[in-house]
TIMI-2910 file (N, C-alpha, C, CB; in pm, 1 decimal, decimal comma, always signed):
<rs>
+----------+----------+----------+----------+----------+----------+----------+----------+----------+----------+----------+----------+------+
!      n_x !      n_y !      n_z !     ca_x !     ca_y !     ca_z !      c_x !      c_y !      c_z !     cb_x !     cb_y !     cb_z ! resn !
+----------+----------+----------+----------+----------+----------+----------+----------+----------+----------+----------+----------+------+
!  -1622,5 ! -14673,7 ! +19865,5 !  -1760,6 ! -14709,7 ! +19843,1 !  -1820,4 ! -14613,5 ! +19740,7 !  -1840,9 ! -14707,5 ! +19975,8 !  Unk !
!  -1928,4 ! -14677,4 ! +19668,3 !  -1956,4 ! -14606,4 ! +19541,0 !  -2126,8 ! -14544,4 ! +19594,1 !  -1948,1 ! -14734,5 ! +19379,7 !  Unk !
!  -2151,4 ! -14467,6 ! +19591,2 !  -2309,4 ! -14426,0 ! +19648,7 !  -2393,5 ! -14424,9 ! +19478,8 !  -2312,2 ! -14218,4 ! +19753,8 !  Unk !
!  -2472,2 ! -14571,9 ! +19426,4 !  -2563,3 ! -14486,8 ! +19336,7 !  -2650,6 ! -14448,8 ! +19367,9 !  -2603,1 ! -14521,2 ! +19245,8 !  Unk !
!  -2697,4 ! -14342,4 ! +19296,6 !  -2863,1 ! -14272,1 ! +19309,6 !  -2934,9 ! -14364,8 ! +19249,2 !  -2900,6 ! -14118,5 ! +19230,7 !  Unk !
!  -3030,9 ! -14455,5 ! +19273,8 !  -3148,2 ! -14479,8 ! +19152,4 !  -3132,5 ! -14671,4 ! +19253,0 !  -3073,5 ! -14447,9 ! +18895,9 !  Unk !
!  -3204,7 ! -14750,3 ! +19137,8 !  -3272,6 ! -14836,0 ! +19187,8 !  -3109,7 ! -14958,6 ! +19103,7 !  -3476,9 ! -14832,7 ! +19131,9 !  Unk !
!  -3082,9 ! -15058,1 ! +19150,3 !  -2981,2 ! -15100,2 ! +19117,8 !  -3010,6 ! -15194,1 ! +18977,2 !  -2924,3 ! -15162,2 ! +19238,1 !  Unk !
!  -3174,7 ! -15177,3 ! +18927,4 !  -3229,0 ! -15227,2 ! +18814,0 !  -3202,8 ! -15138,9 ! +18689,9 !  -3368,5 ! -15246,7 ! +18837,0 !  Unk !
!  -3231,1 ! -15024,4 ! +18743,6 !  -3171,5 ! -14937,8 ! +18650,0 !  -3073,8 ! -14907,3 ! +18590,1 !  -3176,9 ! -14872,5 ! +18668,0 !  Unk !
!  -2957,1 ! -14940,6 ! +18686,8 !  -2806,4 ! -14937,2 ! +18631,4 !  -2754,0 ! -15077,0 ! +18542,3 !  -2702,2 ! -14921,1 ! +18772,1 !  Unk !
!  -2798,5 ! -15100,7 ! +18406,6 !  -2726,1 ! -15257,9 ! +18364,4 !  -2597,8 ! -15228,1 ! +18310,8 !  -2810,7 ! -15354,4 ! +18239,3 !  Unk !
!  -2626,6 ! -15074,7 ! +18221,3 !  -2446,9 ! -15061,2 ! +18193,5 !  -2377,9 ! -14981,9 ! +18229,3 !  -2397,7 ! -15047,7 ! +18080,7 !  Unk !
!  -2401,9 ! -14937,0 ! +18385,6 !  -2300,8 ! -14931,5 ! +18525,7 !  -2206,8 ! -14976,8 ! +18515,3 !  -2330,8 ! -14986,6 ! +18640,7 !  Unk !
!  -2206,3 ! -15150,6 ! +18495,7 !  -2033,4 ! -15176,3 ! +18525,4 !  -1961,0 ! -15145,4 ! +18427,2 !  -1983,8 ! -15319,2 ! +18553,2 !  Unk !
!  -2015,2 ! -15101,6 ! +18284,6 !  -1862,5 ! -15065,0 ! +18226,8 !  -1813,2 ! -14970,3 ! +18262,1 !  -1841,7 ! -15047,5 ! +18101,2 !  Unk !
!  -1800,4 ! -14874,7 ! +18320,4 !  -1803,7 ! -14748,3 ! +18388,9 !  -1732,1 ! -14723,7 ! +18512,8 !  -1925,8 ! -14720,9 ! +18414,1 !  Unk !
!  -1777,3 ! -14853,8 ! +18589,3 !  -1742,7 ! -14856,6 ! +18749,0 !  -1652,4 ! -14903,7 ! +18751,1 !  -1815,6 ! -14916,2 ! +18846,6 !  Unk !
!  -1515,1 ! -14935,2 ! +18832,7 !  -1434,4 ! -15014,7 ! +18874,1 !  -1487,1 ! -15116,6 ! +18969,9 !  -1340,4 ! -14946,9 ! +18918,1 !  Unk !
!  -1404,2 ! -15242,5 ! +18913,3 !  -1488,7 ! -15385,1 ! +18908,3 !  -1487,7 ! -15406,7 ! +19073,4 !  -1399,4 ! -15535,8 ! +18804,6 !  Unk !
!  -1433,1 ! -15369,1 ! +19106,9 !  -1377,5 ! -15406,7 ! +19249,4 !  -1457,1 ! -15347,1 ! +19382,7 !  -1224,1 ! -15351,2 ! +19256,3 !  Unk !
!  -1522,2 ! -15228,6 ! +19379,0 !  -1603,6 ! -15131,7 ! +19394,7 !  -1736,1 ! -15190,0 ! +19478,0 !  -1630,7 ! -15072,6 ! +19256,2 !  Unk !
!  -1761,4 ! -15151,1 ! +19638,7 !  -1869,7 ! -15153,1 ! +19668,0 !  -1965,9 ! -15100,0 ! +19636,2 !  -1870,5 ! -15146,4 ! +19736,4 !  Unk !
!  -2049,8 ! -15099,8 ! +19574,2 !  -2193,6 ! -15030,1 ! +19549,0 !  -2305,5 ! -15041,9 ! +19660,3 !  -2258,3 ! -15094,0 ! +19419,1 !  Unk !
!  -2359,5 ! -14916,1 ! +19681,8 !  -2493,9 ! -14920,8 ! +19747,0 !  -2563,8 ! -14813,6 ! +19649,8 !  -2494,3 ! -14878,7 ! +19922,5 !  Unk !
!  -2677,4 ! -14865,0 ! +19624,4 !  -2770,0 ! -14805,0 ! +19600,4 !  -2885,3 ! -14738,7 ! +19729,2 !  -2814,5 ! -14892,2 ! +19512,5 !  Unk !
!  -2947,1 ! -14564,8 ! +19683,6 !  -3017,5 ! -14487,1 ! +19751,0 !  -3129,0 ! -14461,5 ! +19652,3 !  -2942,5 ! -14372,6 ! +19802,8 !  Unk !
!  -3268,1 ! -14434,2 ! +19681,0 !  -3342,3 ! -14356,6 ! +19590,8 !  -3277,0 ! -14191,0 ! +19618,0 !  -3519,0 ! -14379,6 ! +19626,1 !  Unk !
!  -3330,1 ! -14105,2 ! +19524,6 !  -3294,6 ! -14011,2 ! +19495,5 !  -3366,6 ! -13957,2 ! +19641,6 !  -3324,9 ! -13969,0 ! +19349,3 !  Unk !
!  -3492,1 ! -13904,9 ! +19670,6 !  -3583,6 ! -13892,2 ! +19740,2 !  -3561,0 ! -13949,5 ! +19870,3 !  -3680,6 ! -13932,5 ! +19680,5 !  Unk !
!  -3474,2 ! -14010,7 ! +19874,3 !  -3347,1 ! -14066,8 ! +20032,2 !  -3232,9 ! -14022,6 ! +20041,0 !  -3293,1 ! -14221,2 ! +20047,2 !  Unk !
!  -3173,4 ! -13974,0 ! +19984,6 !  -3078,0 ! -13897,8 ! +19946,4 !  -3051,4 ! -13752,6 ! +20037,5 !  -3111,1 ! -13876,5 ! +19806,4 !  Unk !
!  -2966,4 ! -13743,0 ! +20143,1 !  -2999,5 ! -13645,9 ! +20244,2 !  -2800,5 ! -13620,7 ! +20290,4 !  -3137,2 ! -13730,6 ! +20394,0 !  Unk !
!  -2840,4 ! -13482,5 ! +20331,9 !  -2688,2 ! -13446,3 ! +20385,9 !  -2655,9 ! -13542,9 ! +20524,2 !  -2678,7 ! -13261,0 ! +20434,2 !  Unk !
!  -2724,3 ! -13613,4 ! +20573,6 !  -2721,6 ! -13669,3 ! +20676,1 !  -2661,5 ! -13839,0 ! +20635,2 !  -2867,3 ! -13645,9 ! +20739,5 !  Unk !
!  -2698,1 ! -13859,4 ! +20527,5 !  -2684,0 ! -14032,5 ! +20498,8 !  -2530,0 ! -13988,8 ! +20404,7 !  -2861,4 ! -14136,4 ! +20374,4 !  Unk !
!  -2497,6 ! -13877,6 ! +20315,3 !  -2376,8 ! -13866,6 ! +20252,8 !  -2301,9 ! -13829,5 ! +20374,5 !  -2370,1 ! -13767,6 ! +20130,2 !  Unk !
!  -2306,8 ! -13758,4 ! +20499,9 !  -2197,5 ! -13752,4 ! +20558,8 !  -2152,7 ! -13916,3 ! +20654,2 !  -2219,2 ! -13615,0 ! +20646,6 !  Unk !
!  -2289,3 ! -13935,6 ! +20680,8 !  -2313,2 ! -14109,7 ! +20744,6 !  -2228,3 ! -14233,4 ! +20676,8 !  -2487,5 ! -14163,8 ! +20714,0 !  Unk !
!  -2247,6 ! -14223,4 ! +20513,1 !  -2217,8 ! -14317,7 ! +20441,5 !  -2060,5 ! -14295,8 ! +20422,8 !  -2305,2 ! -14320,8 ! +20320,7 !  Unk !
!  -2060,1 ! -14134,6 ! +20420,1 !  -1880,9 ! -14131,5 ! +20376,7 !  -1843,2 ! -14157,1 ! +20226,0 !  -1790,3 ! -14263,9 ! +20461,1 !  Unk !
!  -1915,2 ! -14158,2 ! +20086,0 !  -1870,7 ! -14250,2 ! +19941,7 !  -1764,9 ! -14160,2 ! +19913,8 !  -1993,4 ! -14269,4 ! +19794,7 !  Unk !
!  -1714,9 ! -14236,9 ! +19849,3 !  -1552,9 ! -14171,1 ! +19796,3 !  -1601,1 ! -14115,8 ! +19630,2 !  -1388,2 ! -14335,4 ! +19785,2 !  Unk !
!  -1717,4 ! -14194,1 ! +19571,2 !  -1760,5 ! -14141,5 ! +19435,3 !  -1961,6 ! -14186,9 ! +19502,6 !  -1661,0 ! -14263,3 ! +19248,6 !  Unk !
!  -2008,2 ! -14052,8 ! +19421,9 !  -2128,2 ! -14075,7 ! +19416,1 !  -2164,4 ! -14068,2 ! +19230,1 !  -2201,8 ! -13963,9 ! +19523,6 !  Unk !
!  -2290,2 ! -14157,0 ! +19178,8 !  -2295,3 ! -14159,1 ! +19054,3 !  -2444,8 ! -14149,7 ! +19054,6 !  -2224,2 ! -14273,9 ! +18985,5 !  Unk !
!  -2492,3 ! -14072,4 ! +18929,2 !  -2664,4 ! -14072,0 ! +18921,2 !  -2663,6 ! -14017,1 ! +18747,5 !  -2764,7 ! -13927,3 ! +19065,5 !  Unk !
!  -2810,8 ! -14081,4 ! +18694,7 !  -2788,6 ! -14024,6 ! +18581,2 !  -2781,1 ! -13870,3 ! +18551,0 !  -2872,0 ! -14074,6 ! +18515,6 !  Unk !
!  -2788,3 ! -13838,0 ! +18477,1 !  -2774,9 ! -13706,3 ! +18387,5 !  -2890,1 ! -13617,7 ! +18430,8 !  -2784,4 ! -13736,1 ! +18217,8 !  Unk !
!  -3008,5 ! -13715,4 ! +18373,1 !  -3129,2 ! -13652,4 ! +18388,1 !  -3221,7 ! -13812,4 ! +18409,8 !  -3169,6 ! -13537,3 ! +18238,5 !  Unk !
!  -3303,8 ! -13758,2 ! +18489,7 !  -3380,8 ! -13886,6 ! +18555,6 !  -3557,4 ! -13833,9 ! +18528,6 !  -3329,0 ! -13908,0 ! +18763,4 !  Unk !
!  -3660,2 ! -13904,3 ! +18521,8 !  -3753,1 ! -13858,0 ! +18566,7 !  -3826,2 ! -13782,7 ! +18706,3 !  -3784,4 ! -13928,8 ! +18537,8 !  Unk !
!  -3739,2 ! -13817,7 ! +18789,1 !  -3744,0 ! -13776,1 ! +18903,2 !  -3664,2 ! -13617,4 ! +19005,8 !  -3709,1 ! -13894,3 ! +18936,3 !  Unk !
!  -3545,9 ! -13618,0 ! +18942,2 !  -3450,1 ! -13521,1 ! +18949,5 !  -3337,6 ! -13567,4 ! +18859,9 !  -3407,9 ! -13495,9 ! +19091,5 !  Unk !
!  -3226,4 ! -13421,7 ! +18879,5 !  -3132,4 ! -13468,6 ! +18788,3 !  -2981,2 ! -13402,1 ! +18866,2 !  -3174,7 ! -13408,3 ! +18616,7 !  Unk !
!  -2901,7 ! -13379,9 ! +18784,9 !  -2760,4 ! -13420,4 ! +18836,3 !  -2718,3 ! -13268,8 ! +18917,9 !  -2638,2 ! -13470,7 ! +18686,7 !  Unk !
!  -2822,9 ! -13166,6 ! +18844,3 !  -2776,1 ! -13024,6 ! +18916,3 !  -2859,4 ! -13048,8 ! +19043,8 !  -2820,1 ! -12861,0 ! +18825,8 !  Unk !
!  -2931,9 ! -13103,3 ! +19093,3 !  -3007,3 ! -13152,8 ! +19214,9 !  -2927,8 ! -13202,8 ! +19307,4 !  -3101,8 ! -13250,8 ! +19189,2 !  Unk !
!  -2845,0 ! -13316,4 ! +19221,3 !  -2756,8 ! -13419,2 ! +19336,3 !  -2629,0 ! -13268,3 ! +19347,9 !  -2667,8 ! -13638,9 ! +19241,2 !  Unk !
!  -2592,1 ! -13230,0 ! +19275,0 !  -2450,1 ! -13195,5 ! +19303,9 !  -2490,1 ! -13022,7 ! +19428,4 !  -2343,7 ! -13159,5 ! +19101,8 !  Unk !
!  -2651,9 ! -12978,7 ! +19398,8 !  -2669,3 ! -12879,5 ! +19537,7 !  -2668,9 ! -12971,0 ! +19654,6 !  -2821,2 ! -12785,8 ! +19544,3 !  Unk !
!  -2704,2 ! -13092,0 ! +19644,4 !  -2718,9 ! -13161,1 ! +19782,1 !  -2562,7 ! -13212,4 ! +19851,2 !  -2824,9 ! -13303,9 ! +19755,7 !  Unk !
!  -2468,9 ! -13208,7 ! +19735,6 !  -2331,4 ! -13273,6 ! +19787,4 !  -2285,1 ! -13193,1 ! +19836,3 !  -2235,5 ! -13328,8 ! +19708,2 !  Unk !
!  -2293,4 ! -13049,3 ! +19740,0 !  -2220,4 ! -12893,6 ! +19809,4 !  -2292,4 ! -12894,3 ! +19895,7 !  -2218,6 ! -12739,1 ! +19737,1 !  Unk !
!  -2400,3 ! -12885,1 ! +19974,0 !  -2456,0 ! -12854,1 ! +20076,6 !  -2408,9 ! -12933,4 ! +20243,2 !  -2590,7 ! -12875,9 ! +20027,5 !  Unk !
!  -2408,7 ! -13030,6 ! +20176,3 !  -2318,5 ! -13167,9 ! +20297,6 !  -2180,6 ! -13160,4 ! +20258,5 !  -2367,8 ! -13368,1 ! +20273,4 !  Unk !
!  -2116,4 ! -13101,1 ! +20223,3 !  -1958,6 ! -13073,3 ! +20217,4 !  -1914,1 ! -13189,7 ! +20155,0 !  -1878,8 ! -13050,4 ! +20361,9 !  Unk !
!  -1974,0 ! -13233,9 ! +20048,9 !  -1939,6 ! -13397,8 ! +19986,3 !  -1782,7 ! -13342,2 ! +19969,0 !  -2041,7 ! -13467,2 ! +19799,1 !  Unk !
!  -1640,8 ! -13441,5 ! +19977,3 !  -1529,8 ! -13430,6 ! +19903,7 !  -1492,4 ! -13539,7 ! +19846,3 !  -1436,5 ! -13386,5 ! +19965,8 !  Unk !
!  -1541,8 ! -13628,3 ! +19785,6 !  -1532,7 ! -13716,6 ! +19713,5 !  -1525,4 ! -13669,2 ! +19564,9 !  -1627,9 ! -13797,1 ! +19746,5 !  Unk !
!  -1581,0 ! -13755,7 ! +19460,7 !  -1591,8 ! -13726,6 ! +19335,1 !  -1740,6 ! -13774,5 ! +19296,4 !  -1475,8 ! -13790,8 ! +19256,4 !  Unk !
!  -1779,0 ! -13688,1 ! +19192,2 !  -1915,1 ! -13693,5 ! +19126,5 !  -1913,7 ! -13734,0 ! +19003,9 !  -1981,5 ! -13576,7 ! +19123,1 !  Unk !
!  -2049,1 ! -13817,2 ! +18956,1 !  -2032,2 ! -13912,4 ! +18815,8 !  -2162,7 ! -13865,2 ! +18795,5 !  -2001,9 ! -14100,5 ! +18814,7 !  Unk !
!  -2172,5 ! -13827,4 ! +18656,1 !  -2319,4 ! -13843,8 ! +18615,0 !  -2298,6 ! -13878,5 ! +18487,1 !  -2418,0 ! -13719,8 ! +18629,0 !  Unk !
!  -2412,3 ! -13989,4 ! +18471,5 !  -2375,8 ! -14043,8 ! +18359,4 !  -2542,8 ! -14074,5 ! +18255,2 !  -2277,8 ! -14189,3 ! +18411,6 !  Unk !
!  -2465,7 ! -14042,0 ! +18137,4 !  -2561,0 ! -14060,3 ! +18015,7 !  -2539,1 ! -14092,7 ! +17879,9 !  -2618,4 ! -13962,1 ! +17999,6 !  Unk !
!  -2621,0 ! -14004,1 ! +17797,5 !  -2584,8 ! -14095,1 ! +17663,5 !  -2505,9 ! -13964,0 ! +17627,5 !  -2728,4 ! -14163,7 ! +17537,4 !  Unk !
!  -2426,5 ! -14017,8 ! +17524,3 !  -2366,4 ! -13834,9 ! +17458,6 !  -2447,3 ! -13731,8 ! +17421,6 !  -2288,4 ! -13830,8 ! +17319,0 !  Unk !
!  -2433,2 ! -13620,6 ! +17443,5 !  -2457,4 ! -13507,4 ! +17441,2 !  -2394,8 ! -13392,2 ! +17355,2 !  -2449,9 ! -13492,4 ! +17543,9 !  Unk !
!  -2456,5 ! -13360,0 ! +17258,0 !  -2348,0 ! -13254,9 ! +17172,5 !  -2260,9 ! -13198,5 ! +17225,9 !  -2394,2 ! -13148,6 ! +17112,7 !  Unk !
!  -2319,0 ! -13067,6 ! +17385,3 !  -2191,6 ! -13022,3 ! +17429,4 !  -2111,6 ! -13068,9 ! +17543,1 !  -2204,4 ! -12907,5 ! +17448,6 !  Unk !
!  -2109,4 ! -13131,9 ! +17568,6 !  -2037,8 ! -13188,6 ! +17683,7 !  -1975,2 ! -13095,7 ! +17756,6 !  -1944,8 ! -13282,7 ! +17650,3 !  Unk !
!  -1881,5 ! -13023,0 ! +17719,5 !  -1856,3 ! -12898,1 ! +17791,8 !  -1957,8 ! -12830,7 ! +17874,9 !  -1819,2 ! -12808,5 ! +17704,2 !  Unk !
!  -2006,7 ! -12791,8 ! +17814,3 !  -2100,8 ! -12688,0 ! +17854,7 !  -2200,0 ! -12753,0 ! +17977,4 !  -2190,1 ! -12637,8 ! +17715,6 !  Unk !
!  -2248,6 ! -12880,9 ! +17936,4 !  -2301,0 ! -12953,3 ! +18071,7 !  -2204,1 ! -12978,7 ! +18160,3 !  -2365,7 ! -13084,1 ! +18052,0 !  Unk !
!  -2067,1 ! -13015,8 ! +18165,6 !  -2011,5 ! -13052,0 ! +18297,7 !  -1987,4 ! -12917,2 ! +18337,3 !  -1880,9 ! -13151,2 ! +18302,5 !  Unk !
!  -1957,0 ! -12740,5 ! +18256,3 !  -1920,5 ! -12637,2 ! +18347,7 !  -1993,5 ! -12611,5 ! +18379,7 !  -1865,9 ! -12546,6 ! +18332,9 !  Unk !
!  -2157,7 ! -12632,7 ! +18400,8 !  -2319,8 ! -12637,2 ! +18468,5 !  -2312,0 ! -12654,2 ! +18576,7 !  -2419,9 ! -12735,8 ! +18432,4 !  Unk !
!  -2276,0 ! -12807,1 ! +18563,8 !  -2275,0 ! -12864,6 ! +18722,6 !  -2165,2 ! -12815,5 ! +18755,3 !  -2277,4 ! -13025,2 ! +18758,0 !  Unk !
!  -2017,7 ! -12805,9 ! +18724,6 !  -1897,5 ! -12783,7 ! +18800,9 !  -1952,5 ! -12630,0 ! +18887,7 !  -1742,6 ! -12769,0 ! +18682,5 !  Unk !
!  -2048,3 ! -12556,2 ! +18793,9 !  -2067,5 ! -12434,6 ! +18865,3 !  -2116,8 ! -12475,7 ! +18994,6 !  -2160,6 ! -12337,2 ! +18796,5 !  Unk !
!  -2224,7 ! -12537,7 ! +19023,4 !  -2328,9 ! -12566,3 ! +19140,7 !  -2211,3 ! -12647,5 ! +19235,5 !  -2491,4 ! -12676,6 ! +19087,2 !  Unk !
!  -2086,4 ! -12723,3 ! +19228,1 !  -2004,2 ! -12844,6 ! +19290,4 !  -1900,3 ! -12753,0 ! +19370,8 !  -1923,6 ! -12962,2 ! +19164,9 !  Unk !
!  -1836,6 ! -12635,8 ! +19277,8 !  -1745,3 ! -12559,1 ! +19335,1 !  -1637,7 ! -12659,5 ! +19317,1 !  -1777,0 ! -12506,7 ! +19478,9 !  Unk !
!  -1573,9 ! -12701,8 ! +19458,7 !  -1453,0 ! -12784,6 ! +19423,5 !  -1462,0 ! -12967,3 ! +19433,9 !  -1337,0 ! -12727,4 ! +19530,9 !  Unk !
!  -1572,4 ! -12967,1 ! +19420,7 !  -1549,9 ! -13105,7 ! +19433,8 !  -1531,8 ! -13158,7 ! +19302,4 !  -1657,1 ! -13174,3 ! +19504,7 !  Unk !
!  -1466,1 ! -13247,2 ! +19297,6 !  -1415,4 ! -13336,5 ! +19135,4 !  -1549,4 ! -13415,5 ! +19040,8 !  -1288,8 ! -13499,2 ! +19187,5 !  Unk !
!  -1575,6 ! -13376,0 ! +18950,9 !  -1662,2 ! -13405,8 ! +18872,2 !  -1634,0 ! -13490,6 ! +18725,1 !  -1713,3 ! -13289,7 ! +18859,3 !  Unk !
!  -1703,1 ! -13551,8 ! +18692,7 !  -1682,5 ! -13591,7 ! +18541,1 !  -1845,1 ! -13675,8 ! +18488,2 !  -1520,9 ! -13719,0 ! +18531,5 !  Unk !
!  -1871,7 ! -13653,8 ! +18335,6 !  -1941,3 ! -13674,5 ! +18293,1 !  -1950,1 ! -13734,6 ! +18219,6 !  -1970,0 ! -13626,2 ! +18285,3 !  Unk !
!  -1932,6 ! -13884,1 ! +18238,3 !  -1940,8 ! -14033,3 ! +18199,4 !  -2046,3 ! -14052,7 ! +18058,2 !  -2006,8 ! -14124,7 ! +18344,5 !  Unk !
!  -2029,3 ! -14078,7 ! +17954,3 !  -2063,8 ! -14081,2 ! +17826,1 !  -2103,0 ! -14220,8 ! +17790,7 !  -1958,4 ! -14029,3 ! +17745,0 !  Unk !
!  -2217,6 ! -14309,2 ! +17784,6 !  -2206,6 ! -14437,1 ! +17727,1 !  -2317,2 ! -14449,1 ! +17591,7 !  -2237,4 ! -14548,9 ! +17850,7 !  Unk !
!  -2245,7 ! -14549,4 ! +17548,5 !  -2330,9 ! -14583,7 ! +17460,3 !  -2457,2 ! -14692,7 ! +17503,7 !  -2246,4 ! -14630,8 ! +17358,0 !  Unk !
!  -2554,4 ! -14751,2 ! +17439,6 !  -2627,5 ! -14859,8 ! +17473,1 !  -2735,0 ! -14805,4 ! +17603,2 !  -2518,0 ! -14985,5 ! +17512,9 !  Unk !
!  -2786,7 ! -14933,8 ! +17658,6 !  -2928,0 ! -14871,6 ! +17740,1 !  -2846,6 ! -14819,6 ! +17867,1 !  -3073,6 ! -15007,6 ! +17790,0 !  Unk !
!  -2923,3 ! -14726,4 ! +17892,2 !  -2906,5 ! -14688,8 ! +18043,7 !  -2968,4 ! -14761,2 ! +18152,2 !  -2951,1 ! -14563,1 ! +18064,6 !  Unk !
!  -3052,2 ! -14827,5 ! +18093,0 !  -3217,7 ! -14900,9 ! +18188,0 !  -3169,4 ! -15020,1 ! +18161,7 !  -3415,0 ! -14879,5 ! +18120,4 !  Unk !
+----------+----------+----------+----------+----------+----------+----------+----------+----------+----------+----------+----------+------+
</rs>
């Protein structure tokens, strides 16, 4: 199961990204609790980069905090360093598996 953060309007070019096959549930960010990630169990959680609301170093203290062991997606538009943003978050994740999904076109 795939946990997104955000409203499922928001995600249109999600599926190139996702594997087709893939349950999705969508959470608001602001619902988003160590109690519903250990409840829900997702094998990948995904949220953008940066949101108006919070952003990806937010989600990934809340996964380390609930012992998430799944894998983490945050996804946006390219970014000059790419490096340097995923060893950000990898810092705050520790060991959980991360990657930082790059698209072109709308996010919305």
């Amino acid at each position: 199961m795939i946990l997104v953060i955000g409203h499922a309007s928001q995600w249109d070019s999600l599926a190139r990204a996702l594997p087709i096959e893939a349950e999705l549930r969508f959470v608001a960010f602001r619902a988003l609790s160590c109690d519903l990630l250990r409840n829900q169990r997702p094998d990948l959680v995904v949220c953008r980069l940066i949101d108006p609301g919070y952003d990806a170093a937010e989600v990934a203290r809340l996964l380390a905090e609930a012992g998430f062991d799944g894998r983490f997606w945050a996804v946006c538009h390219p970014v000059p360093n790419p490096d340097l943003v995923t060893a950000e978050i990898k810092q705050v994740l520790g060991e959980i598996e991360f990657e930082l999904v790059m698209v072109s076109g709308r996010l919305s």
